[in-house]
N, C-alpha and C positions, 0 to 999 in steps of 0.2 A: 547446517543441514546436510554436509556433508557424510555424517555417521547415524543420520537419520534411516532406520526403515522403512521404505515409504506402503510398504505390505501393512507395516500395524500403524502405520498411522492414520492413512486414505482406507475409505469403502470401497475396495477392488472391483467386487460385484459392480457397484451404480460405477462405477469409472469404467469396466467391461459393457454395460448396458447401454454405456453414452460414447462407444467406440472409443477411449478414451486410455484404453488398458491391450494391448496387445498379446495377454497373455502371458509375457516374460518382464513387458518395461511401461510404463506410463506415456503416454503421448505428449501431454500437457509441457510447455513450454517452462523456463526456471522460472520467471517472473510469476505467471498465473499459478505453477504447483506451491510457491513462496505465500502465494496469496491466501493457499487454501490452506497450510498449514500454519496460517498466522491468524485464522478466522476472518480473513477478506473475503471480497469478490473478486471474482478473473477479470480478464478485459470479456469483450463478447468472442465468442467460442462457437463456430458454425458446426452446428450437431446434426448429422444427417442417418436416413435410416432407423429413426425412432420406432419401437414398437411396444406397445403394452396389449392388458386388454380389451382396454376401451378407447384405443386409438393407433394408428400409424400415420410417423411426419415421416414425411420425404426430406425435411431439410428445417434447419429451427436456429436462429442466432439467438444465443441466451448467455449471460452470466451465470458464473456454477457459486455456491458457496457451499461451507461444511457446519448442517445443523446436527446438533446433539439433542435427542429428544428423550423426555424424562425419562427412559428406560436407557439410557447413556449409551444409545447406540447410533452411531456417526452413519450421517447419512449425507447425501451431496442434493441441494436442494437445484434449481432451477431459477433462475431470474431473465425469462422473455420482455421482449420490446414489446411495453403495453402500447393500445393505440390512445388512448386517451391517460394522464397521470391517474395513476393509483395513488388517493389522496386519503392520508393522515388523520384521525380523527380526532388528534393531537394537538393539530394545527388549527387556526382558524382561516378565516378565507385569505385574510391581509399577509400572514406567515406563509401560508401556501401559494400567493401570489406573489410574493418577492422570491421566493426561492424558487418558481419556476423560471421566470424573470430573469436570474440571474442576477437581482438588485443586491441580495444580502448572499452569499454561498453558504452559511450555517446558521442554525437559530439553535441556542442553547437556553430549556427552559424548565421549571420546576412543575413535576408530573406525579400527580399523587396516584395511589395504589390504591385495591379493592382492601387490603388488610388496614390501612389508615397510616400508610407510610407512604415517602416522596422520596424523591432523589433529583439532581439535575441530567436533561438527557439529552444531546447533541442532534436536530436532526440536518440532514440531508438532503437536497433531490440529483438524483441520476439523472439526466438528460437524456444519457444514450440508451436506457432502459422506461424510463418514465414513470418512476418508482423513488417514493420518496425512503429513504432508512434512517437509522438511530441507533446509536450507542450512547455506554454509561461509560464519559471519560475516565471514573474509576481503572475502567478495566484496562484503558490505554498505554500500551507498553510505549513509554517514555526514552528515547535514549540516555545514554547519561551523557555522552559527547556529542557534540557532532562540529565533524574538522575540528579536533582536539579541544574544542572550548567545552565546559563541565557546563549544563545549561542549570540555572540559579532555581529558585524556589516558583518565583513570576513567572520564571519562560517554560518550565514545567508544567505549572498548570495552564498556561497560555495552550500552550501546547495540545493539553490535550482536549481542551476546549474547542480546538478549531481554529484560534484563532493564528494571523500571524508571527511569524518570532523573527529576531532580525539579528544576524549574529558579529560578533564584533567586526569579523572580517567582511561586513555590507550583504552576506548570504540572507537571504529569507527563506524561512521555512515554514510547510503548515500542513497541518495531521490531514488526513482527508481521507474517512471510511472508505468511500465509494474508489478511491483509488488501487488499484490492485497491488502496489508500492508500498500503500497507503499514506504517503506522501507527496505533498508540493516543494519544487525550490525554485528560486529562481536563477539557481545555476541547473546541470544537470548530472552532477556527479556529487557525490559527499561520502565522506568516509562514518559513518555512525558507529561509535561503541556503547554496547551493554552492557549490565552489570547480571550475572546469575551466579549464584554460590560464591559471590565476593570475587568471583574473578573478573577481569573486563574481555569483550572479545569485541575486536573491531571488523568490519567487514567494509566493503566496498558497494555500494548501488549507484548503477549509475543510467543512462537515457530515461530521465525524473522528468515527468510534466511538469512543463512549467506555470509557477503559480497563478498569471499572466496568462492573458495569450498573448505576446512578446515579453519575451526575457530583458530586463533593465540591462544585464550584465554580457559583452561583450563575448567573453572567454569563459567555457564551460566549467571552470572551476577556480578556486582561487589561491594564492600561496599559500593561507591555513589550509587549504583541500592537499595539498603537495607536503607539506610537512608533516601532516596526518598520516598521508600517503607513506609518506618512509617511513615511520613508525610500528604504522602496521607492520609492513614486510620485516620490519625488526623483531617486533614482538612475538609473530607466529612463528619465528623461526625458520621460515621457509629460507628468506636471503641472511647470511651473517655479515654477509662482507659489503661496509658499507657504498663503495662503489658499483656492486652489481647493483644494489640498491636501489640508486642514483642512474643508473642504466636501465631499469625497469620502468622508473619513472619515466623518463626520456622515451623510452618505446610505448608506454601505455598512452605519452598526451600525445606524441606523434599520430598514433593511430587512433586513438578519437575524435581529434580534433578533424584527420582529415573530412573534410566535408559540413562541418560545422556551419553554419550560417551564423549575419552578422546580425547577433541581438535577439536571434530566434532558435528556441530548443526544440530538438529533433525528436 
């Protein structure tokens, strides 16, 4: 994201209109701009000062996302705190009751088309919006590492299914649309690398909701997470020397961990 434009990639205008664009820089935070160029949702984003034609808000907490509409022009849509669930007609009463519930957190099911075509389709409920979504796991960018492990054929489609994946080093992990990360761990750091043009590029994410509401895991990362960790800094070339290395590591757990809670992600 780094060498990214964020002029041609985001609608500047609706990011101006949603105060959101100062004219020179973006306002939007790394995590929620991460979100919106990955086809996520924000977290909630208190939008004040709204005005069009046929309304003005004083003040509106909404998730943003970025729809493309068949004339391929990006547009940043809106996602308010309904007061009652905006329900599915997807779902039936029993899917749409366990997922408000909180009994099942995904339902992955096979949904035919007005053309006479199906696909499997992931959905969703957002709590903090009260709005159920869905995605085609197809479209799901998969890592191809996460903390150095290659994940297999299973934990791929696991993956993007929804469901949980569990990695050799006792990490859990699991896709989560509605997440602006769009991920669960039950640690809260992991190093993920991709694969685009055959090359790998690892990055770093880390304050990850936890999968849980209490994390199983003690300590916010694990020695796969640490040796992944050098890695990287080897690879991008930023550190050569692999002592400084080893020093960055040592300063980056020092400083996150400070304040860490026991069992519980931040």
């Amino acid at each position: 994201m780094k060498n990214l434009i964020i002029e041609e990639a985001l609608p500047i205008a609706d990011l101006s209109r949603l105060g959101l664009y100062d004219g020179a820089r973006h306002l939007l935070d790394e995590t929620d701009l991460s979100a919106l160029l990955s086809g996520r949702r924000t977290s909630l984003i208190n939008l004040q000062n709204l005005v069009s034609e046929s309304f003005t808000i004083d003040s509106l907490d909404a998730k943003l996302s970025l729809n493309t509409d068949p004339d391929s022009l990006q547009q940043i849509r809106l996602h308010p705190i309904y007061k009652e669930p905006k329900r599915s007609v997807d779902l039936s009463d029993i899917e749409t009751n366990e997922l408000i519930s909180g009994e099942v957190k995904n339902i992955a099911k096979r949904i035919g088309f007005s053309d006479g075509g199906s696909k499997t389709i992931v959905f969703e409920y957002d709590s903090e919006t009260r709005e159920f979504i869905s995605y085609d796991p197809a479209a799901v960018e998969i890592p191809f590492q996460i903390n150095g492990e290659q994940l297999d054929t299973n934990k791929r489609a696991d993956f993007a299914l929804g469901k949980i994946v569990q990695l050799a080093d006792g990490t859990m992990v699991q896709h989560r649309a509605s997440e602006p990360q769009g991920i669960l761990a039950s640690r809260t750091a992991l190093i993920l690398t991709v694969m685009k043009d055959g090359a790998a590029t690892r990055f770093l994410i880390k304050n990850i909701s936890p999968i849980m509401d209490v994390s199983i895991h003690q300590t916010p990362f694990s020695p796969a997470f640490e040796t992944a960790f050098l890695e990287m800094k080897k690879s991008d070339g930023s550190l050569s020397d692999e002592k400084l290395q080893q020093m960055e590591l040592i300063n980056f757990k020092s400083e996150y961990t400070r304040g860490y809670g026991h069992g519980v992600s931040r």
